[in-house]
N, C-alpha and C positions, 0 to 999 in steps of 0.2 A: 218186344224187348229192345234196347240202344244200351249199348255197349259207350262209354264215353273216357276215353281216356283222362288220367290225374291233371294231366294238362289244362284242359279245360272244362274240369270237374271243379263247381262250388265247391271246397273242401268242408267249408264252415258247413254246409247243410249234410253235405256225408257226415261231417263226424257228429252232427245233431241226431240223424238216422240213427248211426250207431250207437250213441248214448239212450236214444228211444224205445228202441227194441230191443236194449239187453246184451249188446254185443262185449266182445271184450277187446284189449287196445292191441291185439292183433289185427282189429279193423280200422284204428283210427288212421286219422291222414297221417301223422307224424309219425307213428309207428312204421306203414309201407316206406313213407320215404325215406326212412333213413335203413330198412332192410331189403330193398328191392329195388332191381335194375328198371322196372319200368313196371306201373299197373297201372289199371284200369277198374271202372265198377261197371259190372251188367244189372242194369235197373230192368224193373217190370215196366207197363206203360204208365201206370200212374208216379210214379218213383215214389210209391211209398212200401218200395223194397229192393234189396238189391243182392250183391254179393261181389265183393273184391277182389280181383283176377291178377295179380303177380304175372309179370313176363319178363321171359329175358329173350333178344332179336339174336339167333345165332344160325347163321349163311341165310339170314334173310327172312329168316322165319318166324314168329313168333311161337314161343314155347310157354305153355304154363309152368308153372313151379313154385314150389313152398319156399321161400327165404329164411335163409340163416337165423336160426332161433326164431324162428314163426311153426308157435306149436299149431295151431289151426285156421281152417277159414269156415265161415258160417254162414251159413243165409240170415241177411238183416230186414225183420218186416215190422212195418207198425201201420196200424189203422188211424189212419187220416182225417 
């Protein structure tokens, strides 16, 4: 599994994932960025799946969490 922060996450190929597999725009790249302090996606090895990880850094630490009006997060997989 690699964990790769938004930062230097393809967005165009996440949000193609997400379109691919069904996801809803809880997943897409523009949706996290504009409800969440910092995320990241944890892909499988092949990155033909992943899931989007929301964090907020507080005393240093990274914390998971659901952002504001973010009803769900999903596993995104499709056969490559």
């Amino acid at each position: 599994m690699q964990l790769i922060s938004a930062d230097a996450l393809n967005k165009m190929e996440w949000d193609e994932l997400v379109r691919a597999s069904g996801g809803t725009v809880f997943s897409l790249s523009t949706y996290l960025d504009a409800t969440a302090d910092n995320w990241a996606v944890l892909f499988n090895e092949d990155h033909s799946g992943g899931i989007a990880c929301p964090f907020a850094v507080k005393g240093g630490v990274n914390i998971l969490y659901a952002p504001f009006f973010h009803r769900y997060t999903c596993l995104l997989y499709t056969s490559r």
